[in-house]
Structures are given as structure tokens and as C-alpha cells.
C-alpha positions in Angstrom: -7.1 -2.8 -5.1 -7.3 -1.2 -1.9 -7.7 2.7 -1.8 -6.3 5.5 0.0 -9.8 4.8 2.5 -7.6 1.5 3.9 -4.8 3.8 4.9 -1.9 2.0 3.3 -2.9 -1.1 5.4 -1.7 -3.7 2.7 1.3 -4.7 3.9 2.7 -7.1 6.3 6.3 -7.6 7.3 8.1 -11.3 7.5 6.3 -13.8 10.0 6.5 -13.0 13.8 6.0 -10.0 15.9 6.6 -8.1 12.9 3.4 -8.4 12.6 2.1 -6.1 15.4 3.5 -2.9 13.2 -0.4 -3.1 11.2 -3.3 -1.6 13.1 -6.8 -1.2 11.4 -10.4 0.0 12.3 -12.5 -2.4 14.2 -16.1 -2.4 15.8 -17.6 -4.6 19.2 -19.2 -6.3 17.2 -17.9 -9.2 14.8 -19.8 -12.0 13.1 -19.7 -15.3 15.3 -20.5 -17.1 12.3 -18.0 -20.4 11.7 -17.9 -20.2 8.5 -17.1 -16.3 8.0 -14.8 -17.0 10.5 -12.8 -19.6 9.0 -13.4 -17.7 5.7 -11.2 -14.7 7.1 -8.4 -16.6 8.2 -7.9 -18.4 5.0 -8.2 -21.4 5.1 -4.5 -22.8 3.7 -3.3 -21.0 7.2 -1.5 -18.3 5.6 -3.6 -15.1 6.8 -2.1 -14.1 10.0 -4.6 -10.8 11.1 -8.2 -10.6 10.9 -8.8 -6.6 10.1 -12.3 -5.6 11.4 -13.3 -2.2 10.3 -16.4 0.2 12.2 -16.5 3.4 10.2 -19.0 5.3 12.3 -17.0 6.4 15.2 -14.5 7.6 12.3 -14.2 11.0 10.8 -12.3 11.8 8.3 -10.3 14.9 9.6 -8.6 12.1 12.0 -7.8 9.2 9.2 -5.7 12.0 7.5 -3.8 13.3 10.2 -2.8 9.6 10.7 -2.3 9.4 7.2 -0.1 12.4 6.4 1.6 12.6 9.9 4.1 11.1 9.0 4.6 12.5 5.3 7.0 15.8 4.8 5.9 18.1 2.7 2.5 18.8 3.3 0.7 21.5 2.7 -2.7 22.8 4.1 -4.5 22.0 0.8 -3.0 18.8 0.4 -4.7 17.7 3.9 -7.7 19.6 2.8 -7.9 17.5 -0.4 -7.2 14.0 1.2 -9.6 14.8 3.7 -12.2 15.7 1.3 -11.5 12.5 -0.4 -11.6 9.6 2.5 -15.4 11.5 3.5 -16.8 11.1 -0.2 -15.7 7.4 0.5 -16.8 7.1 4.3 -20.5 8.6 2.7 -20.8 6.1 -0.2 -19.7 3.5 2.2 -22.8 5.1 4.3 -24.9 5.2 1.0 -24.8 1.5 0.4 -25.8 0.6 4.3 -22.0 -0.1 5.0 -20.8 0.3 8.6 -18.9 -2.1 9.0 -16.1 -4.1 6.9 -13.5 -7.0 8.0 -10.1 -8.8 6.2 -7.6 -10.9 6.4 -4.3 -10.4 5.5 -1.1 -12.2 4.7 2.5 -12.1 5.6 3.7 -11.5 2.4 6.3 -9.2 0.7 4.1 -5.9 -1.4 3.1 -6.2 -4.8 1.3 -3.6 -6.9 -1.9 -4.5 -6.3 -3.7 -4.4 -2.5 -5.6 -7.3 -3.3 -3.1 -9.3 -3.4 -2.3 -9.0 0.4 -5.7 -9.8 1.3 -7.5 -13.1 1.3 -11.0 -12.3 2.2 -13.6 -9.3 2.4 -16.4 -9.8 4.2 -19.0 -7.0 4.4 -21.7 -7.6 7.2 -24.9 -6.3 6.8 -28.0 -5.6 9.4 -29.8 -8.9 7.5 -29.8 -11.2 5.2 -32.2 -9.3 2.8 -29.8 -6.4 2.9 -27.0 -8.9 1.4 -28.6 -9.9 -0.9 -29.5 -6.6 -1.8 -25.8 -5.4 -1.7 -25.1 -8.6 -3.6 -26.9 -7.5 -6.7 -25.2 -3.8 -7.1 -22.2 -6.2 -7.5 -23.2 -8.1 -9.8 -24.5 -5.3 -11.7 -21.4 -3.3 -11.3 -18.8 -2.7 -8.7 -20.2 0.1 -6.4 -16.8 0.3 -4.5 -13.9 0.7 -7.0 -12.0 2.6 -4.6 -12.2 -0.6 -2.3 -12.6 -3.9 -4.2 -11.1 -5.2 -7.3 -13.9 -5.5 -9.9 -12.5 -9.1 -10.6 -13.6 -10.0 -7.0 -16.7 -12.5 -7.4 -19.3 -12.0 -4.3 -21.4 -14.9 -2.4 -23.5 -14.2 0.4 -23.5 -16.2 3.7 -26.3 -15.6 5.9 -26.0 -11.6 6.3 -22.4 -11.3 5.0 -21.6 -10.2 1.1 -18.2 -12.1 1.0 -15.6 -11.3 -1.4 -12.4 -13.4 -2.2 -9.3 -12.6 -3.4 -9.2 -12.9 -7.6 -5.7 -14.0 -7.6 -6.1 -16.6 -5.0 -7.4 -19.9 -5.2 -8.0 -21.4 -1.3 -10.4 -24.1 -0.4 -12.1 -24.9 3.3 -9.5 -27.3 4.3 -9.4 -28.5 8.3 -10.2 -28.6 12.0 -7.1 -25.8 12.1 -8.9 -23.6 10.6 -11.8 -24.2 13.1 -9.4 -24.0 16.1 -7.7 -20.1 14.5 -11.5 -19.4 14.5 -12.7 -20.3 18.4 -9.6 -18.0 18.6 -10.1 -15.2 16.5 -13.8 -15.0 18.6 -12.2 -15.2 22.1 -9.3 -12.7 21.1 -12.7 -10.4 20.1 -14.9 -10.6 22.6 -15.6 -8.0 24.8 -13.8 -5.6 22.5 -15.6 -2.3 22.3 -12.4 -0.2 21.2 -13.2 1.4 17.7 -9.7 0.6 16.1 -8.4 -3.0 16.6 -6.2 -5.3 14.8 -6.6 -9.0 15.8 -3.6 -11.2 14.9 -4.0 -15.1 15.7 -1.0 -17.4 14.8 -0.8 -20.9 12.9 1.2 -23.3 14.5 3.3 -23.4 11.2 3.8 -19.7 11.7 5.0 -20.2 15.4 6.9 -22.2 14.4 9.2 -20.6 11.7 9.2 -17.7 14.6 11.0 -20.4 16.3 13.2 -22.0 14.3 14.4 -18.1 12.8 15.9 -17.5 16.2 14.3 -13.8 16.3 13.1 -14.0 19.4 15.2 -14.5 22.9 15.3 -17.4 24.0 14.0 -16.3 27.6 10.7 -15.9 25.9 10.7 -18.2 22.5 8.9 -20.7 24.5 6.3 -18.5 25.7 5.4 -17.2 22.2 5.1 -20.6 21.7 2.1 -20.8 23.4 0.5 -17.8 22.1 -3.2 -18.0 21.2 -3.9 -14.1 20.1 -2.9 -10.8 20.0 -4.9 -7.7 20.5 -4.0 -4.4 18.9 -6.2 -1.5 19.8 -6.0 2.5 19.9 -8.9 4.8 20.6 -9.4 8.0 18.4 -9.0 10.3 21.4 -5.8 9.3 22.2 -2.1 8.6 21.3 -2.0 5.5 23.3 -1.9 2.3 21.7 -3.5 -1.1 23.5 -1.8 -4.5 23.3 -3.4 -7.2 24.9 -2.3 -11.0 24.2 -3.5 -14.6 25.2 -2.2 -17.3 25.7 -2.7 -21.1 26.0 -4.3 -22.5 29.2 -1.2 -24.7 30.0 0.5 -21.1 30.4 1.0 -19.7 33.7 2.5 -16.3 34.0 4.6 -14.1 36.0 5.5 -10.3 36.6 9.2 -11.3 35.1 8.1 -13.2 32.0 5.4 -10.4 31.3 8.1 -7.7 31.2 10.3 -9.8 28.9 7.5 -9.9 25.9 6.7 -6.3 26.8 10.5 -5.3 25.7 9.9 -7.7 22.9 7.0 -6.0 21.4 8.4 -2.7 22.1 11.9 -4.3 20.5 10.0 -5.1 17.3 8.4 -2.4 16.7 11.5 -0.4 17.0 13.4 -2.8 14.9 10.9 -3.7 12.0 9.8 0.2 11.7 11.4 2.6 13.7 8.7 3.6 16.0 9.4 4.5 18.9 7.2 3.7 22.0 7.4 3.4 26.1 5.1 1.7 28.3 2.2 3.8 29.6 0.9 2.7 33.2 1.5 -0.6 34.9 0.5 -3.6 32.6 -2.2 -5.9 33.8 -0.6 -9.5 33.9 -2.3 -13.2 34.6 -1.6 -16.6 34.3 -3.0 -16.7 30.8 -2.9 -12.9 29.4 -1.3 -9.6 29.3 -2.3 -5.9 28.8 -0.5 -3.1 28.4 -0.4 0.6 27.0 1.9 1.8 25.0 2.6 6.0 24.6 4.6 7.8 22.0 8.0 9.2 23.2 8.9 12.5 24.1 9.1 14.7 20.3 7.8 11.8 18.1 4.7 11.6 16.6 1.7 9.2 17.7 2.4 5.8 17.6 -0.4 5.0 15.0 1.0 8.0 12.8 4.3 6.5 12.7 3.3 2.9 12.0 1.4 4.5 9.6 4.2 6.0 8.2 7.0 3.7 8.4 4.9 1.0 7.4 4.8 1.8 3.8 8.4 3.1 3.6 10.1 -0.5 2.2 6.9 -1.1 0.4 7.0 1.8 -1.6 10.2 1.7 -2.2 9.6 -2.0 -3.8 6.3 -1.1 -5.2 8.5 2.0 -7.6 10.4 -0.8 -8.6 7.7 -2.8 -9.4 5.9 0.0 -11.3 8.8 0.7 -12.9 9.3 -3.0 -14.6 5.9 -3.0 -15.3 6.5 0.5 -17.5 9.1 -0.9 -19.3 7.5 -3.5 -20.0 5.0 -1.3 -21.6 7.4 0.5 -23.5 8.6 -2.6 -25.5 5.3 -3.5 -25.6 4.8 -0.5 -27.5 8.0 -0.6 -29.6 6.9 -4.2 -30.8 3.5 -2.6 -31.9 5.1 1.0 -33.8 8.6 0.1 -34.2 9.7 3.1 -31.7 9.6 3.9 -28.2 6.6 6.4 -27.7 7.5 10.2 -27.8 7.0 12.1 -24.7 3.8 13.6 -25.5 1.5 13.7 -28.7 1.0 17.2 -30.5 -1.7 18.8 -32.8 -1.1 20.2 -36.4 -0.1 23.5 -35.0 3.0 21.5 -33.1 1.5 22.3 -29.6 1.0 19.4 -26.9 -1.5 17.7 -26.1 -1.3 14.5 -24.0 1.7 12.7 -22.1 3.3 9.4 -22.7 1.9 7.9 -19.8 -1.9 8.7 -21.6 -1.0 7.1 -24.9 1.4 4.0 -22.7 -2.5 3.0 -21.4 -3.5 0.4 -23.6 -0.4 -1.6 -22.8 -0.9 -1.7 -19.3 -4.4 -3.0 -19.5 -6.1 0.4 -19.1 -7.7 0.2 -22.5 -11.2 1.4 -21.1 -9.4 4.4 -19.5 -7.7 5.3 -23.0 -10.8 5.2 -24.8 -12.3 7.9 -22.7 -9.8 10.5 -23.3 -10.4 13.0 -26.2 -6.9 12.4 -27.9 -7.5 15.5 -30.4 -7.6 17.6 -26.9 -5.0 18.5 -24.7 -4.6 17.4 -21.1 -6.3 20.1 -19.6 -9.5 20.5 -21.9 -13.0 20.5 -20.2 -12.9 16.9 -20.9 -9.7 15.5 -20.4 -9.4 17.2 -17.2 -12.3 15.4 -15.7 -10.2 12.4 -15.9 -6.9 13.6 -13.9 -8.5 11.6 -11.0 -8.0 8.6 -12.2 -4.3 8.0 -12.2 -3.8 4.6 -12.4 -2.1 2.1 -10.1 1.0 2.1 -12.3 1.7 5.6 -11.7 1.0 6.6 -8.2 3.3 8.4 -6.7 4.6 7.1 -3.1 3.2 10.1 -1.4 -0.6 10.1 -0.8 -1.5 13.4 -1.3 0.2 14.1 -4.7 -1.8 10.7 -5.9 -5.0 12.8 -4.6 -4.0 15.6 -7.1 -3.4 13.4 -9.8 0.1 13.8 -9.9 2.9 11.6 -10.2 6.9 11.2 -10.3 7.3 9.1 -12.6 8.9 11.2 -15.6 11.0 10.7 -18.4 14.4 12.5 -19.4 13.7 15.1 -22.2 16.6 16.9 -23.8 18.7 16.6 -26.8 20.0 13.2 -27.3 17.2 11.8 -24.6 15.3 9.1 -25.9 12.7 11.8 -25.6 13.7 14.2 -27.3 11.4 15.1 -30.1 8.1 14.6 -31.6 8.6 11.1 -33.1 9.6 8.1 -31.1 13.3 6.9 -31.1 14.1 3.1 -32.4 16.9 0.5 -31.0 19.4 2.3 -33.2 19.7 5.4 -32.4 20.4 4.1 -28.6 24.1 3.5 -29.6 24.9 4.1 -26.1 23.1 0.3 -25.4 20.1 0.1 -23.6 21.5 -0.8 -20.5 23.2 2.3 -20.2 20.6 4.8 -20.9 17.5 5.7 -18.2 14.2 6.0 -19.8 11.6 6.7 -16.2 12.8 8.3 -13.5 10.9 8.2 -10.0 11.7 12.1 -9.6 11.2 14.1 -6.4 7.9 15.1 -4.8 8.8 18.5 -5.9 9.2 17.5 -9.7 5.7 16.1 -9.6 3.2 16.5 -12.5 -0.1 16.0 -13.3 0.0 12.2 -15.1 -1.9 13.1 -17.8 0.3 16.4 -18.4 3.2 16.2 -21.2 5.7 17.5 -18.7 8.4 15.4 -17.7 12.1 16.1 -16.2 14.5 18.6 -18.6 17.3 17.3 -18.4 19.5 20.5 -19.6 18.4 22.3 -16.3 21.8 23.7 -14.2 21.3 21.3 -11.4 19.7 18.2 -12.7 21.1 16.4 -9.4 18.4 18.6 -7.5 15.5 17.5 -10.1 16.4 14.2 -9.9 17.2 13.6 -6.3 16.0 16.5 -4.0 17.1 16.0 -0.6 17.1 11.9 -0.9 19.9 9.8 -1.3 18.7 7.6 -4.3 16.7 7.5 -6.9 15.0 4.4 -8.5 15.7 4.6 -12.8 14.1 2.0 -15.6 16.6 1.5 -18.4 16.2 1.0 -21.9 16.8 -2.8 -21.4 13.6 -2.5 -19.3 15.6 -3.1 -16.0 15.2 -1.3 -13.2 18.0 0.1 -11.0 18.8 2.7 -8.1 20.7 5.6 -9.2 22.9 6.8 -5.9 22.5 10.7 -5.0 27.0 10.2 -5.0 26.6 10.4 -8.8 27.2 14.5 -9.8 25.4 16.2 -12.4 28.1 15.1 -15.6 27.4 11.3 -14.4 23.8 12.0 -14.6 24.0 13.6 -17.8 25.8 10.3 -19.1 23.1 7.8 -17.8 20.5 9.9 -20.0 22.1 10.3 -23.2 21.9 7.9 -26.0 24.2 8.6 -27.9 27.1 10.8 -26.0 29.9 7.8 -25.8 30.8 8.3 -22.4 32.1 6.1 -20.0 30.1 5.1 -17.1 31.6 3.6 -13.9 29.0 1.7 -12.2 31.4 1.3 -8.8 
């Protein structure tokens, strides 16, 4: 998967400018090689931006006040503690020789897992003999957890350690993929700006641009002949860079370059809310455009709030996701005992020792991770505190730093007449609510967060239970019994609530 290190960078909005809102880390200097070239940009056509990241000009102080800009709630030890966390990355990256890292991605919706927006890593290295080198602490082990999936098979060509994506199968296919590549190298050349996104379009992605109608038509024919686009910022400044070529049969004006500046601009204010205004007269010719772009008057840096807004839709799909996937789990687990699990597990003496989520492990294929823990030990024991780090995808909260901590919000309703509401687990029976009426996980608050491995969850006999389960936002996302997972509107008041989490209460819930 990718890690907090890539900044949230794994995900891509519908085809067309949309696809300006991602920004990544690049270096002058790219690999002309064909092959690695053709590599990146997958060679089906799907990948739409080649990522190229140079760590060295980077320090980790900046990366997480890009990262947490645009996050509410932050405290000074939860920027202490991501910061901390992207430089023990950034100095096993410099352990293993690794400057430099580049990626494709694709335009596709989020899923759980990073990887599966990205189509290719390629990691270049000063030689060949280093590759190689780098090659075999793959294959002896994956030295980058926090980075690559461990499924990831890597092949060297020439002086690049290439990676693919495990859950895609693509094969060299075609002189388009060649043409994308004599692209991707012009769009990069020259480029000495140490944070770059390069996108470069198929034709097949031009056209469904086209054909959507989501562009005016003043300028649908222009983007028609667009070769590249350029995305750069520097790290010393709030500005961000767009520069974008086009075809040799294109031929410019002053009018027709203001048009796709408002459309960029447009986009970006459209697909994510940031706002922007042009910085400086844009450069304009026949075949290319530059401009500047500046954060407005009260907002924060552009970069901070692509950043930010970037992820909000995904994680708000990626809960839902996670959510599924813990039901799932929690069938899984009624098939195998005959009961859902309890809410924690206890010793002889009665007293807690680790949460649901510990013991839900094995049937979310984190057996290896379940066999670590001391299960005769509570949560916070020499040893079973050592692993509050790893969390695991399934249960990472949708704010970065709380994942840092080891916390998450994703709880279950304990209380009388919960399905959590003792020591033993409850069976299909004792739900005479139905299933479909009665919440098992909650996605609580970022104030209602605990440490995952912690048996804490949310009480659900507190006063205000529409404050523990909502805080100040206006839904909250809720797996059933069934193992369906829903949105719970903030309009619903406390007795509502208490309906949706009892079992066995008999009241009647209007879902209008």
C-alpha cells in the first residue's frame, strides 16, 4: 500500500482536467529509458500521470505542514509525531541509496488499498550494480513496507528496480504507448522544479473529455490537441506552476490561452474546492502555456488544500469500504464460533485485556499480526504495546495523525441490549430487532478515537450520545448487523440513535 510518506497521493478524480487536483515530488532528472518509460504509463493506456519523486530537496517539517494543513484538530504533538514519522521513512529511503522514486497512476475511483491506483514503481538507482543490489533486499524481504505491497514482484531494467502492480495484469502492447512516452520525456525536460506532477493524455482519454461535454466548447477543441501537462510547486513558496503543450498543428493566442487558464482554475474549484488566482502574466506561444497560480486572500496554500480536499470523497468511500470489509469479518467470525465476537477478551479476574478489532485479525488476513500479540496480556503490556503502530489498513482512521498514534474510529456500541454488551458474543437470536436494523461499527468522531488495540469503544448510555457519535459533522457512516453499510444523518436525535443500537428494544424506526 502506499504510506503516509506519499501524502495521500492515491487518488485520481474522473478523466479530464480533474486530473490536475494531484501534485507529487519530482527531480530534473528522469530516466530516458523507452522501456521504463512505456512501463510507467501502462501500457493498456489507462495511467494518466507519471509521479516522479526527488526526496533530497525535501524535509520533513514541510511534507507535514502540507499534510495536516488542511486537517482540524491538530495539535502540536500530533505534527510533532507525523513529522517524526515521514523523516524515519525519508532516512531508510536514504539508507537503501534511494533518492529518487517515480509512478503512474490511474483515473480510477479509491479502493482500500494504494496499490491499486498505481500501475508501476520504478526506483532508479546511480547503476546497474546498485539495482541489482536493491533487487536482492527484495527478494529477501520487503525493505519498504511502508511504501510497497510485499506482493509486488521486482525486475530490474538497466539501473531501475521496477515494481508492478500485484493486482494488475498489463502487457507491452503498441506504438501508443511509444508516442505517451516521446511525450512524457518532452513534457520533462528542462524541469528542475523539485515537486512536479506530469500528466500526458491518451487519445481514448481525450476523447471521453470530449464526448462528456465538461469542457466549453470555446476550448474542447484545443484540449483536443493537448500533448502534456506540467504541474509544479517549489518548496519555498505557495505558488503553484502549470505549464501545458500542445500539438505542433496548434497555434495559439492571448484569447484562447486565457480560456484554458479559467478552465484549469474552473476545475480545480469545481472537482475540490480550491481556490486559486493567477499570479503574474502567463507566458503563451503557438504551442504552450505557463502560468502561476497563488492561493487567495485567507485560504491556505494551494498544495495544502489539494492536499486536503483531495482525500475528502475518498475517505469518505474508503469508511465504507472498511466498513463492508468489517462486517464481513464479523460473519466470518460468527460462521467459525457461532456468535459475533464480544467487545474485548478478559482474564480470570474479569478485567480486559484486548479489543475486538485484535481478536477480528485473523479474518481480515492479518494472521501474522495476530500471532504476535500476547493474548494472556492486556493492550498496554510491555509487549502488546510495541505493536500499537501497526494498525492495520482496515482500521485507519481518515485523519492522518490519529493513524500515527495508533488510534482509530472505528468502534462498536456497548451498552445494555448492544450487541456488545457483555463478555460472551451475541448469536442471530438474540438480534430480534433484525439485523438490518441494528448498527454494529460506528466510524465515531476524531474526538472518540482510541487506541485500535484498546477494549474501548462508544457507550452508548452516555447523556448525549448524538455528540459521541457525530461531533460537529453532519453524518455518520454505520455497518449493520446484515453487514451493510449505511450513513446515519446528524437529523436523527439521541432516542433515534438509541433505537438503531438496540437489539432487542421493538422500536419503530423511520428511515425517511
Amino acid at each position: 500500500m502506499l504510506s503516509p510518506l506519499m501524502l495521500n497521493l492515491k487518488f485520481l478524480s474522473p478523466i479530464g482536467l480533474s486530473l490536475l487536483i494531484v501534485l507529487s515530488v519530482t527531480s530534473s532528472a528522469y530516466s530516458q529509458d523507452r522501456e521504463a518509460n512505456e512501463q510507467l504509463l501502462d501500457l493498456n493506456g489507462d495511467a494518466i500521470a507519471v509521479v516522479d519523486i526527488h526526496l533530497e530537496p525535501l524535509t520533513a517539517e514541510w511534507l507535514a505542514q502540507m499534510v495536516l494543513a488542511s486537517e482540524s484538530g491538530i495539535t502540536d504533538e500530533d505534527r510533532k509525531l507525523l513529522t517524526e514519522h515521514i523523516q524515519k521513512h525519508l532516512d531508510r529511503l536514504k539508507e537503501l541509496n534511494i533518492t529518487q522514486f517515480q509512478f503512474a497512476l490511474l483515473p480510477v475511483v479509491p479502493r482500500i488499498s494504494g496499490m491499486n491506483q498505481m500501475v508501476t514503481l520504478a526506483i532508479p538507482m546511480s547503476d546497474s550494480t546498485s539495482a541489482q543490489s536493491l533487487l536482492q533486499k527484495f527478494e529477501s524481504g520487503n525493505p519498504l513496507p511502508f511504501l510497497i505491497d510485499s506482493r509486488s514482484k521486482p525486475r530490474v531494467v538497466d539501473n531501475l528496480v521496477i515494481l508492478d502492480n500485484p493486482s494488475r495484469a498489463t502487457s507491452p502492447s503498441s506504438s501508443a504507448a511509444g508516442d505517451r512516452s516521446s511525450k512524457l520525456s518532452r513534457a520533462l525536460a528542462g524541469n528542475s522544479s523539485p515537486i512536479s506532477l506530469v500528466i500526458v493524455p491518451s487519445k481514448e482519454q481525450l476523447r471521453v473529455v470530449r464526448e462528456l461535454g465538461i469542457l466549453p466548447k470555446e476550448t474542447i477543441d484545443l484540449f483536443a490537441q493537448l500533448e502534456s501537462v506540467r504541474v509544479t510547486v517549489d518548496e519555498s513558496t505557495t505558488e503553484v506552476s502549470v505549464s501545458c503543450r500542445f500539438d505542433a498543428k496548434t497555434n495559439l493566442n492571448q484569447e484562447q490561452a486565457g480560456l484554458i487558464i479559467k478552465d484549469i482554475q474552473s476545475t480545480l474549484g469545481s472537482v475540490l474546492n480550491v481556490s486559486s488566482e493567477v499570479s503574474g502574466d502567463p507566458e503563451v506561444s503557438s504551442q504552450a502555456i505557463q502560468f502561476r497560480l497563488n492561493q487567495m486572500a485567507g485560504q491556505p496554500p494551494i498544495l495544502a488544500q489539494i492536499f486536503g480536499n483531495l482525500t475528502k470523497v475518498a475517505k469518505k468511500l474508503n469508511v465504507m469500504n472498511r466498513l463492508k470489509q468489517i462486517g464481513l469479518a464479523m460473519h466470518t467470525f460468527y460462521d467459525k464460533y457461532g456468535s459475533f465476537p464480544p467487545s474485548a477478551s478478559y482474564n480470570d479476574a474479569g478485567q480486559p485485556l484486548l479489543s475486538w478489532r485484535v481478536h477480528l485479525l485473523p479474518f481480515l488476513d492479518q494472521q501474522e499480526l495476530y500471532e504476535q500479540f500476547h493474548l494472556d496480556e492486556p493492550w498496554d503490556s510491555e509487549h502488546n504495546s510495541q505493536l500499537i503502530n501497526q494498525i492495520p489498513d482496515v482500521f485507519q482512521p481518515e485523519s492522518l495523525a490519529l493513524s500515527l498514534s495508533g488510534r482509530t474510529t472505528f468502534c462498536v456500541p456497548v451498552g445494555e441490549s448492544t450487541i456488545f454488551n457483555g463478555k460472551t458474543g451475541v448469536t442471530f437470536p438474540e438480534i430480534t430487532d433484525g439485523t438490518s436494523n441494528t448498527v454494529m461499527v460506528v466510524n465515531v468522531p476524531n474526538s472518540e478515537a482510541v487506541v485500535w488495540t484498546q477494549p474501548t469503544d462508544l457507550k452508548v448510555d452516555v447523556e448525549d450520545l448524538h455528540a459521541a457519535i457525530f461531533g460537529n459533522r453532519d453524518s455518520a457512516r454505520a455497518l449493520f448487523g446484515d453487514g451493510s453499510a449505511r450513513v446515519l444523518p446528524a437529523k436523527l436525535d439521541n432516542e433515534a440513535l438509541r433505537a438503531y443500537f438496540t437489539r432487542n428494544g421493538r422500536e419503530v424506526i423511520n428511515y425517511d
